[in-house]
C-alpha positions as CSV (number, residue, x, y, z in Angstrom):
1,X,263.9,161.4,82.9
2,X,261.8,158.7,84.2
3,X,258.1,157.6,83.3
4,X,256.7,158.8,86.6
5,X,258.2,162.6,86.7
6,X,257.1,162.7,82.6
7,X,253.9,161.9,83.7
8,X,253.7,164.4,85.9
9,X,255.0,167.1,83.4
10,X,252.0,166.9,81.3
11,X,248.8,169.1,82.4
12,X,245.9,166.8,84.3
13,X,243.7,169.6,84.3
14,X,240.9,167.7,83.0
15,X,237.9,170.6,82.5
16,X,240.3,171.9,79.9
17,X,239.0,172.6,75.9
18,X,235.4,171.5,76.9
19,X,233.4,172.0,73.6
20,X,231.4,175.0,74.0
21,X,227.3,174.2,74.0
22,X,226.8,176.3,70.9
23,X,229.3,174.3,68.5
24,X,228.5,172.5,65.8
25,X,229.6,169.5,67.8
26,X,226.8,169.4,70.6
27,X,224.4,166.5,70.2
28,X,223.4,163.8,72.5
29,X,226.2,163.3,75.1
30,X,226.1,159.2,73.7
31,X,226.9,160.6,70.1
32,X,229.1,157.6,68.7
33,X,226.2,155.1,69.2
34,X,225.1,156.6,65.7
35,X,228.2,157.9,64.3
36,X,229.7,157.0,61.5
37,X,233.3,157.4,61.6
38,X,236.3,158.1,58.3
39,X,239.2,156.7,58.9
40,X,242.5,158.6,57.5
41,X,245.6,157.5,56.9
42,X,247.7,160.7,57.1
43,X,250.4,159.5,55.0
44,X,247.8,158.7,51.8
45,X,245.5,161.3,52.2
46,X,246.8,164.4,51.1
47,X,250.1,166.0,50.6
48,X,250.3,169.6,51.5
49,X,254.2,170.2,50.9
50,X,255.1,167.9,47.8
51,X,257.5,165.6,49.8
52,X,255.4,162.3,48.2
53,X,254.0,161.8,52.0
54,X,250.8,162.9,52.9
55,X,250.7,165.1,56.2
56,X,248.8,167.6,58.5
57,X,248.4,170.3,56.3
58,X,246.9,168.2,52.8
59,X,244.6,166.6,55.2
60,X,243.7,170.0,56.8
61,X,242.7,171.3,53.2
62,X,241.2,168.8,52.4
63,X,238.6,168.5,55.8
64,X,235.8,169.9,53.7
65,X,235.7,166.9,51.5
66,X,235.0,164.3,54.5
67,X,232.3,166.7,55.7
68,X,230.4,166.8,52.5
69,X,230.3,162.7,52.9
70,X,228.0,163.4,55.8
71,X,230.1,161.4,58.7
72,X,230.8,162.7,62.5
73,X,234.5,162.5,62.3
74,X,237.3,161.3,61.5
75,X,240.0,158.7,62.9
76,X,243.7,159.6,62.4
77,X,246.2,156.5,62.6
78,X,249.7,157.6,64.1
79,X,251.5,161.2,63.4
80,X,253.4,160.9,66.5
81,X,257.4,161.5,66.1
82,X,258.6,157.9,65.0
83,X,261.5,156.4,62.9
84,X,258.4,155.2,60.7
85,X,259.4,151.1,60.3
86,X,256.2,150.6,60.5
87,X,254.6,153.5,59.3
88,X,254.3,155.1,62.5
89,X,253.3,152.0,65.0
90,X,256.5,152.6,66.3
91,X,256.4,155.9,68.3
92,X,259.4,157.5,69.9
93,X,257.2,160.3,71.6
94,X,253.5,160.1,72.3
95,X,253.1,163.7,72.7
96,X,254.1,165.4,69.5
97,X,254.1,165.6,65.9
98,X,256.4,164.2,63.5
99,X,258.2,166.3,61.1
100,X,257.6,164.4,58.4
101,X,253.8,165.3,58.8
102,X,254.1,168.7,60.3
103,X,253.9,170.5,63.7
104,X,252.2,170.5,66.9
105,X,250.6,173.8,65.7
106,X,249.3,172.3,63.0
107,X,247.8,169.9,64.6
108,X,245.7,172.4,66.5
109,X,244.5,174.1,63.4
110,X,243.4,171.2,62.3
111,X,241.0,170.1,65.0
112,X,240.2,173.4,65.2
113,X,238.8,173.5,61.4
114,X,237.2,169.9,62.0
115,X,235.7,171.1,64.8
116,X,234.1,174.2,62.7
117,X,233.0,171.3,60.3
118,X,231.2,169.3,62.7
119,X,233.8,166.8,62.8
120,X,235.0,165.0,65.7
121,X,238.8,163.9,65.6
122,X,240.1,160.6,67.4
123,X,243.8,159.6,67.3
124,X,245.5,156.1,67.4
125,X,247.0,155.3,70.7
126,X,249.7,152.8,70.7
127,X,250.2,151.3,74.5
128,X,251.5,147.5,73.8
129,X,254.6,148.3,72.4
130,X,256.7,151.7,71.2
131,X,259.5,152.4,69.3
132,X,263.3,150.9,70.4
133,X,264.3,154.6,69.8
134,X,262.1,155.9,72.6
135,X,263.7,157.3,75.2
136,X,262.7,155.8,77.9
137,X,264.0,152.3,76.1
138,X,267.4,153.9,75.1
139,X,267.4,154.5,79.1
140,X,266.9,150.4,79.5
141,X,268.9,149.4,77.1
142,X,272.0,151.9,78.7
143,X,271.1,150.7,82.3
144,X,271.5,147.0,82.1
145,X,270.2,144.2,83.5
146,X,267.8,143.9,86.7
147,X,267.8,148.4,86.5
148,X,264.4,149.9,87.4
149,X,264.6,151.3,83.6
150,X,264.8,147.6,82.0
151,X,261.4,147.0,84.2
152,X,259.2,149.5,82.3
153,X,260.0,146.2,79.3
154,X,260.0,142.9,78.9
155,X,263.7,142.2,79.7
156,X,264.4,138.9,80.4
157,X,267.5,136.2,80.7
158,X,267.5,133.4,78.6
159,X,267.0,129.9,80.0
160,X,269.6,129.4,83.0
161,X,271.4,125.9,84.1
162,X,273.3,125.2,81.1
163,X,276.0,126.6,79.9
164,X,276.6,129.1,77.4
165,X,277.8,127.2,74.4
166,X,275.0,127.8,71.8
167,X,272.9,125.0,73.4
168,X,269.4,124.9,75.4
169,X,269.7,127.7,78.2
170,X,272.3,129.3,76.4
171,X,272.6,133.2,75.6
172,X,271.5,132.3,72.0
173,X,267.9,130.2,72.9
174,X,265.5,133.0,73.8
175,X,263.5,133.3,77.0
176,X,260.1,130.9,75.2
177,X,258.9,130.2,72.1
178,X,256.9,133.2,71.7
179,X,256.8,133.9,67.6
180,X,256.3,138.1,66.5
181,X,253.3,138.6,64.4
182,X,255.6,139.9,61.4
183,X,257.3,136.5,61.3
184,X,260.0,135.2,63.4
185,X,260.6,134.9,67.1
186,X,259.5,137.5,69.6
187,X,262.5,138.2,71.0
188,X,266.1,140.2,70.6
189,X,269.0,140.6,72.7
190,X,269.4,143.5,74.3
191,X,273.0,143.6,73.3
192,X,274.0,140.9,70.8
193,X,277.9,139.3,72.1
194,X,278.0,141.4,75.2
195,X,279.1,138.7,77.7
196,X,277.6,140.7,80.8
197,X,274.1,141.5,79.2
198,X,272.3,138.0,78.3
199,X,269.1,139.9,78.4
200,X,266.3,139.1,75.6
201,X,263.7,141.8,75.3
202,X,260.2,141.3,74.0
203,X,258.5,142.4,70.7
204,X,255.4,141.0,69.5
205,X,256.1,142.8,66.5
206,X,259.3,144.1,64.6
207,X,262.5,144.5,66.4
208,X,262.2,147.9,66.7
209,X,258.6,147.8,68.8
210,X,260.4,146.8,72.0
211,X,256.6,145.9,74.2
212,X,255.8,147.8,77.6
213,X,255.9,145.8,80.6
214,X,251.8,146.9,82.4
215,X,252.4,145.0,85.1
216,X,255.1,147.7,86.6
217,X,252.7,150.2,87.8
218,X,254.7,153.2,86.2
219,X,253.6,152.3,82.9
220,X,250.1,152.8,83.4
221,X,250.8,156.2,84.9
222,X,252.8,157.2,81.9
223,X,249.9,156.2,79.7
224,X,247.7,158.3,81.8
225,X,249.8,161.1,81.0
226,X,249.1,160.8,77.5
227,X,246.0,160.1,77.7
228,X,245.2,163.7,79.6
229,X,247.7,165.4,77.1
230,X,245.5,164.9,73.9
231,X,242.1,164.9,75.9
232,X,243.3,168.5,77.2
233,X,244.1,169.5,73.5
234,X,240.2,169.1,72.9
235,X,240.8,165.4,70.9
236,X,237.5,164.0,71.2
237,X,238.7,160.0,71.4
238,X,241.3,157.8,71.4
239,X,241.3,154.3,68.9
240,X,243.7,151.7,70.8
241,X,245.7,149.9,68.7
242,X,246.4,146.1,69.8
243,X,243.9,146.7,73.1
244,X,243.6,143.3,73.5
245,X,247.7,142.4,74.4
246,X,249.1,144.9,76.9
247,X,249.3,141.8,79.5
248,X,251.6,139.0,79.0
249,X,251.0,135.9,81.3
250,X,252.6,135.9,84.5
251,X,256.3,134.1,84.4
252,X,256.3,134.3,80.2
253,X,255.6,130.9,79.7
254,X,255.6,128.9,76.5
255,X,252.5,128.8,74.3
256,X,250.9,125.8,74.0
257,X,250.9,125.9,70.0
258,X,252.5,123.3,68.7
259,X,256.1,123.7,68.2
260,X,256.2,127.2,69.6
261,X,254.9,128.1,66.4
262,X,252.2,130.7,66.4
263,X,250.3,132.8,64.0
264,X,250.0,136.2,65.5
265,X,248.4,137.1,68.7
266,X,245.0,134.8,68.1
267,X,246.6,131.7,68.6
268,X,249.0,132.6,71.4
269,X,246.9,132.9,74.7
270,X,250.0,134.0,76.5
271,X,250.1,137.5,75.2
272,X,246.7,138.2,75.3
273,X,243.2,138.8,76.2
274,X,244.4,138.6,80.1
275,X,242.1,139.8,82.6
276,X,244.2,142.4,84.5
277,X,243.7,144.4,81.2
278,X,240.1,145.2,81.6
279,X,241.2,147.4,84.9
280,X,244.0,149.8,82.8
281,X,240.2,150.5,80.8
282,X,238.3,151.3,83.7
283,X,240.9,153.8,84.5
284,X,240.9,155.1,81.2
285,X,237.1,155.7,81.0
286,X,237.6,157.4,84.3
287,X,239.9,159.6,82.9
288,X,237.5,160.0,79.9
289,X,234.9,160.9,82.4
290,X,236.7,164.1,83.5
291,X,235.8,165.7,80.6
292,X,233.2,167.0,79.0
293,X,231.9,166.4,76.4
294,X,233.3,162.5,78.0
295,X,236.0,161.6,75.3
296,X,235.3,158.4,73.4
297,X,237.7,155.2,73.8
298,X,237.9,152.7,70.7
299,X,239.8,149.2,71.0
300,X,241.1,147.2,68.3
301,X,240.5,143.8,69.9
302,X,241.0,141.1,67.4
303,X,239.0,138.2,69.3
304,X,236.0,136.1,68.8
305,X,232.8,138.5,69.6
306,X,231.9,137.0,72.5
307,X,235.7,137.6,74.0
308,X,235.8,141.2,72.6
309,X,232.8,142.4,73.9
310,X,233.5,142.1,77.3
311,X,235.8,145.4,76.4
312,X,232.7,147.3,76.0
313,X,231.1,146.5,79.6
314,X,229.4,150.0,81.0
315,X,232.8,150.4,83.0
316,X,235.3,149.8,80.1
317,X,236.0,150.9,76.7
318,X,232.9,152.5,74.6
319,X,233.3,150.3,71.2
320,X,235.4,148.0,70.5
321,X,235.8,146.7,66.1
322,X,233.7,143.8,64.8
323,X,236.7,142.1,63.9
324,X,234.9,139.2,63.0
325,X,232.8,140.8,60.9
326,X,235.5,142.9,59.2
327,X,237.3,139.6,57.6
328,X,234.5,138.1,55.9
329,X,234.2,136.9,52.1
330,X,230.9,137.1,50.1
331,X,229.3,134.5,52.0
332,X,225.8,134.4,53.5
333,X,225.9,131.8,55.8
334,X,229.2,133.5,57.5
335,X,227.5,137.1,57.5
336,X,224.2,135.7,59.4
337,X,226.5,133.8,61.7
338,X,229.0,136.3,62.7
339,X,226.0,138.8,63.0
340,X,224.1,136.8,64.9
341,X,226.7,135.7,67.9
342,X,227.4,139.7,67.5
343,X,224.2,140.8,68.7
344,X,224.4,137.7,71.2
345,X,226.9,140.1,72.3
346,X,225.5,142.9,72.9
347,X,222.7,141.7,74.3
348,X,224.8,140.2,77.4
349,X,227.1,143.6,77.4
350,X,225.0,146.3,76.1
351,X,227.3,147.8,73.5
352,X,226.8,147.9,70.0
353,X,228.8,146.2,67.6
354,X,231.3,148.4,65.8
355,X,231.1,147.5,61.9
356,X,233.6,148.2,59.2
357,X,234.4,146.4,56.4
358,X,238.0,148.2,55.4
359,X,241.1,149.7,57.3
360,X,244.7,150.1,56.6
361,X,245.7,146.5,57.6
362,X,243.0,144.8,55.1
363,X,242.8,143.7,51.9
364,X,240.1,146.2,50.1
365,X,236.6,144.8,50.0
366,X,236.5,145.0,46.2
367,X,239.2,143.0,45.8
368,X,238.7,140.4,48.9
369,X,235.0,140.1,47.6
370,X,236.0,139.0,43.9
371,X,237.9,141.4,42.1
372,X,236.7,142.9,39.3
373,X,233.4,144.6,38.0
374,X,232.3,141.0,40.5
375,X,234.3,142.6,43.3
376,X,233.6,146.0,42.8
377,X,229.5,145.4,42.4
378,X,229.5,143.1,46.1
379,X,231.8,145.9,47.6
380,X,229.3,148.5,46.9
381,X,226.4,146.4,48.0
382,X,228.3,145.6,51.0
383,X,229.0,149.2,51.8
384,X,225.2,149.9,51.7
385,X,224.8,146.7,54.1
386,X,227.1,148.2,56.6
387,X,225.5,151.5,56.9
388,X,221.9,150.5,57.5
389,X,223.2,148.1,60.5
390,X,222.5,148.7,63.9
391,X,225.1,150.6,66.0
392,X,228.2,153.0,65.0
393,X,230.2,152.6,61.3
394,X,233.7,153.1,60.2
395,X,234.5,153.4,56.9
396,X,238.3,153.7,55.5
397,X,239.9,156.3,53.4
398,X,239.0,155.6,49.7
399,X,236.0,153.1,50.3
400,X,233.5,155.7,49.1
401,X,235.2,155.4,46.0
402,X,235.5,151.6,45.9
403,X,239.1,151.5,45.3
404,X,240.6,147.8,45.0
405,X,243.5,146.9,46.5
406,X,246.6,147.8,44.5
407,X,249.3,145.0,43.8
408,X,252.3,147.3,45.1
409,X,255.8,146.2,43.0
410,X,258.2,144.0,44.9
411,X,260.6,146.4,44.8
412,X,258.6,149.3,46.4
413,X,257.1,147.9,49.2
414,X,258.0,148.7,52.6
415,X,255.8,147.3,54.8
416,X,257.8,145.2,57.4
417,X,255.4,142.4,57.7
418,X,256.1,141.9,54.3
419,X,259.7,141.9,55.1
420,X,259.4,139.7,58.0
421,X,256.9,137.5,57.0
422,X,256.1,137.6,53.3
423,X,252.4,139.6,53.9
424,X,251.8,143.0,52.3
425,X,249.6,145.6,53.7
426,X,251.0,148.3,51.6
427,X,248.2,147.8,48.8
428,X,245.4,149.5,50.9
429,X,247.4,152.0,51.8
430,X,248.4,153.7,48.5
431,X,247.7,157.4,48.1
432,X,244.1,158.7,47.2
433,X,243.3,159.6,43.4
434,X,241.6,163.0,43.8
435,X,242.1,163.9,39.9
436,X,241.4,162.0,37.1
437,X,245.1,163.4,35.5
438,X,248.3,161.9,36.5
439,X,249.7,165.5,37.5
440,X,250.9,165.9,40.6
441,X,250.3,162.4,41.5
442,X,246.6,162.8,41.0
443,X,245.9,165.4,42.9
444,X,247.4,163.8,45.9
445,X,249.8,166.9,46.0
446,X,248.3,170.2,46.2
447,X,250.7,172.0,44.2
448,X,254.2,172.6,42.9
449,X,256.2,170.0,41.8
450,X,255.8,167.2,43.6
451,X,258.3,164.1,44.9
452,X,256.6,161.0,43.9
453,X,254.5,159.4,46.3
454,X,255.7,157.3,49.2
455,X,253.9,154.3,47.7
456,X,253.2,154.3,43.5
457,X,250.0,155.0,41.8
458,X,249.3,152.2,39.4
459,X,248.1,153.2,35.9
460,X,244.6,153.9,35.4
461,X,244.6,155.2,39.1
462,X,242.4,158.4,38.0
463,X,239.6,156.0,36.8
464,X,238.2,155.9,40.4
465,X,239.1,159.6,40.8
466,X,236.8,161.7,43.2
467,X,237.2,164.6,40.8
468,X,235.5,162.1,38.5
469,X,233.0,160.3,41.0
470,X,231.7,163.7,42.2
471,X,230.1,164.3,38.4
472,X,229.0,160.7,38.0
473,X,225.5,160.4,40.1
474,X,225.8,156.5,39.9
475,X,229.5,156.5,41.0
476,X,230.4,154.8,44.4
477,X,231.2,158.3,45.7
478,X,227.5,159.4,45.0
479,X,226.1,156.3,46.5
480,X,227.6,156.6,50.0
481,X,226.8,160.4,49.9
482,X,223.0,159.3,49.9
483,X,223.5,156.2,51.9
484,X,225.2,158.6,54.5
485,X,222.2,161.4,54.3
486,X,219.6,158.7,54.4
487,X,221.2,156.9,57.3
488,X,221.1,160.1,59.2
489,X,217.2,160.9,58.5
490,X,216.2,157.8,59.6
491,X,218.0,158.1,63.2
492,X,216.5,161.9,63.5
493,X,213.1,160.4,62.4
494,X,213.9,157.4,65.2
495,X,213.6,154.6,62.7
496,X,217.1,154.0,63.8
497,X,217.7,153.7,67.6
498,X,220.4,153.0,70.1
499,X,218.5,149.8,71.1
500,X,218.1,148.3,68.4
501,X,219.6,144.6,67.9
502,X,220.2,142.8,64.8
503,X,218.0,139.6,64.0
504,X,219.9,137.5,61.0
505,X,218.6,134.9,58.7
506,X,219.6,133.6,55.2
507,X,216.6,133.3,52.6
508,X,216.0,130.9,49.8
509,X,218.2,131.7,47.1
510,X,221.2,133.5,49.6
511,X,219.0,136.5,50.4
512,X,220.9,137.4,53.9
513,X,218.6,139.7,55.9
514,X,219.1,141.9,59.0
515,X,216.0,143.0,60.8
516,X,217.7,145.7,62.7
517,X,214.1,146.1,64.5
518,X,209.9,145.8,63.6
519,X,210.1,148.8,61.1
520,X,213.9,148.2,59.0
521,X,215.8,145.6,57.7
522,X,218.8,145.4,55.2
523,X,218.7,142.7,52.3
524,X,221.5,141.6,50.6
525,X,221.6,139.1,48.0
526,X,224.4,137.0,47.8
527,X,223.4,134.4,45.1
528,X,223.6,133.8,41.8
529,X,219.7,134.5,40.8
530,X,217.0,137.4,41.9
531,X,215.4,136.8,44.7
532,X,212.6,138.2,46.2
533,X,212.8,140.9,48.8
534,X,210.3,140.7,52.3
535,X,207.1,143.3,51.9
536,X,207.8,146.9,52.5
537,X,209.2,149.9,51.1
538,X,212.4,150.1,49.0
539,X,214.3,153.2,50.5
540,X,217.8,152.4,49.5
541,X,220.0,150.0,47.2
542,X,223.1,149.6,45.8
543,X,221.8,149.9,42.3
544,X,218.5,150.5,40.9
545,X,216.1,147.7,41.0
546,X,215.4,145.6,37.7
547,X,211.9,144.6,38.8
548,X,209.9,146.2,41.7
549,X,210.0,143.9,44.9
550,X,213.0,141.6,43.5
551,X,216.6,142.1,44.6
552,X,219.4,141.0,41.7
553,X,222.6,139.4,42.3
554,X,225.1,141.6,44.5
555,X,222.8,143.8,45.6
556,X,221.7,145.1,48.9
557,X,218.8,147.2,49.7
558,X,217.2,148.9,52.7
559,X,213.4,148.0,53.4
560,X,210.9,150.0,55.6
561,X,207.8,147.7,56.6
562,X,204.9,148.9,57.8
């Protein structure tokens, strides 16, 4: 079947599962300019049948939980039928539900049951590249070279002129120097020793996540397709994965890093950041448009703030991730300057920066900040930092908790960009500890006797428990429960606004401050001695203040002024 006729298989109908005006899910039409967003990943969540995975139905029991946290939704990485090599990145069909996490039906009952919590749902959406055993690849690879089907991907020859005896412009010297961000080259043969097919196909990433070709026009209507089949569901926004790529440089040329050598897609401006990108977003938020409420697009676009937000333009994508903000260290002097060029940002584009400190591909704040009761203390200062910032928040599955990142054993990690190229992700990504006891892998399963889970608990796992957290009223969990609440009173009482910018400075002594406007600021302190905190009102910190009006080491407060 070909892209174009699947495309038109789906329903377009785009008034279809509107949210009805009474629902709990009815405020301002410009919601996510507030929101505060929990980011699941299905697999680590919550394991409904016992298998050792996490999957529709756990997460489904377990929707109460997120809304007691006080957020507006939740994000859902990848569920999608896959072969799972890299934990779902790889999708085979963009319009279903894996077995290995449940049904189609399932789905439904879960954003139904979200949507009776107040939750919104978005869903990863994974356009640069899919999985080699997609169908509409396994149609390339069968057709052959120069075939309409080899056109939806990046199929190309190797360098011609020379013959084919293992030297330059041989069958075995790939098509440029293009390296995959999992380590190693970015290309395969599309049928190693055939001696009719000297095609190379493209893969920014593992073998397996062949890339789509967006400059043949029937990929962009396929993609269309899927985007209408969620939004008719009643999905209320997409997250892009890789948002940035889609468009390779015309005529594939080398990069200009030295050597060929790259390091992922920063450093490469062949496979990236191209302008003919920003037009497959105006089409999307067209087609986000169509329905009511408008559905929300998210990009992952991994570029310098100035670069990224030219995603968010009135006409493109609604939010696009901080990413510059999301790999920083405990450092004042980078904070103030990555928050200042962000708001330099917004000011030239309009759209609020997009702040989180964790996801599923980063090392765990407690850990990247120190390690530790050091790492632990800054990550729960930093977590009340985030939430007092001006514009939307997303905070990552066990975060509330303050989980560090667990050193996964060599022999049980299956990340592939570990395989490939000798980085783990696999330590944020190892299931939640909802009971303090070990049984049935800490509550992760929801009863009878469970497989072990996918990725190992370490010992002492329970310590951070939520079972545990939710009786402690100092605990981590505790403290984003009331930064949450807080954080919603103030925009209600219009102390927070949608226009409000974010002025940074570092203090004497490593005070960092962020006036988000004349009434609020957040203070963080980032040295090794108190320091005194600007005149106002203490509403919020990370821990309880030693001394009225001074801020201790690895603390970070909220100030009302005036």
């Amino acid at each position: 079947m070909s892209a174009v006729s699947f495309s038109e298989s789906l329903d377009r109908t785009p008034a279809a599962a509107e949210v009805p005006l009474s629902s709990p899910l009815s405020p301002a039409a410009e919601w996510w300019q507030s929101a505060v967003i929990y980011q699941v990943y299905p697999r680590s969540f919550a394991d409904g049948d016992g298998d050792g995975v996490g999957d529709l139905a756990g997460l489904t029991a377990r929707l109460p939980y997120i809304a007691a946290l006080g957020v507006d939704g939740i994000w859902m990485t990848p569920f999608q039928p896959s072969p799972q090599v890299d934990q779902g990145y790889d999708v085979s069909d963009y319009c279903g539900v894996d077995p290995l996490f449940g049904t189609l039906e399932q789905f439904e009952v879960l954003l139904a049951q979200a949507h009776a919590l107040g939750l919104r749902v978005l869903l990863d959406v994974v356009p640069n590249h899919c999985s080699s055993a997609h169908p509409l690849f396994q149609a390339a690879l069968a057709a052959g070279p120069g075939s309409p089907e080899r056109d939806m991907f990046h199929f190309v020859q190797g360098p011609s002129g020379m013959p084919d005896g293992g030297g330059p412009g041989s069958a075995d010297v790939p098509p440029n120097n293009w390296q995959s961000v999992f380590g190693g080259r970015a290309w395969s043969r599309a049928n190693p020793g055939s001696e009719t097919d000297k095609d190379w196909y493209l893969h920014l990433f593992s073998p397996e996540q062949p890339d789509w070709n967006w400059r043949n026009p029937a990929v962009g209507e396929y993609f269309d397709g899927v985007l209408r089949f969620w939004f008719v569901k009643g999905v209320d926004g997409l997250r892009i994965d890789v948002a940035h790529a889609l468009f390779k440089a015309d005529g594939l040329p080398d990069s200009p890093s030295e050597g060929g050598v790259v390091d992922g897609l920063r450093s490469n401006p062949q496979v990236s950041d191209q302008e003919d990108v920003h037009e497959v977003y105006r089409r999307w938020r067209r087609i986000a448009g169509e329905y009511q409420p408008q559905r929300l697009l998210v990009g992952e676009v991994n570029l310098e703030p100035a670069r990224a937000a030219r995603y968010t333009r009135a006409d493109e994508m609604h939010q696009a991730f901080a990413f510059a903000f999301v790999k920083l260290g405990w450092d004042p002097e980078a904070w103030a300057a990555v928050g200042n060029d962000l708001d330099a940002a917004r000011q030239e584009h309009g759209a609020a920066p997009t702040w989180a400190l964790e996801n599923h591909d980063i090392v765990r704040s407690a850990t990247r900040f120190g390690g530790g009761p050091l790492g632990s203390a800054r990550a729960r200062a930093a977590l009340v930092a985030l939430l007092g910032l001006p514009g939307a928040a997303y905070l990552y599955q066990g975060q509330e908790l303050g989980l560090p990142e667990v050193d996964v054993p060599l022999e049980a990690r299956v990340d592939p960009m570990w395989a490939r190229g000798g980085v783990c992700r696999d330590g944020a990504r190892v299931p939640m500890p909802w009971t303090e006891d070990p049984a049935l892998n800490h509550g992760f399963a929801l009863g009878g006797s469970p497989a072990e889970s996918w990725l190992p608990q370490p010992e002492g796992w329970g310590t951070h428990a939520v079972e545990r957290q939710e009786l402690d009223p100092e605990s981590p969990l505790n403290l984003a429960k009331t930064a949450l609440e807080l954080r919603r009173t103030l925009w209600k009482n219009e102390v927070f606004t949608a226009t409000d910018g974010g002025t940074w400075r570092v203090e004497a002594g490593n005070l960092l401050v962020c006036e988000r406007n004349a009434e609020f600021l957040v203070a963080v302190a980032m040295g090794t001695e108190p320091v005194q905190l600007p005149a106002g009102t203490v509403l919020l910190s990370a821990v309880p203040l030693e001394e009225d009006g001074w801020l201790q080491p690895n603390n970070a407060a909220w100030v009302l002024r005036g």
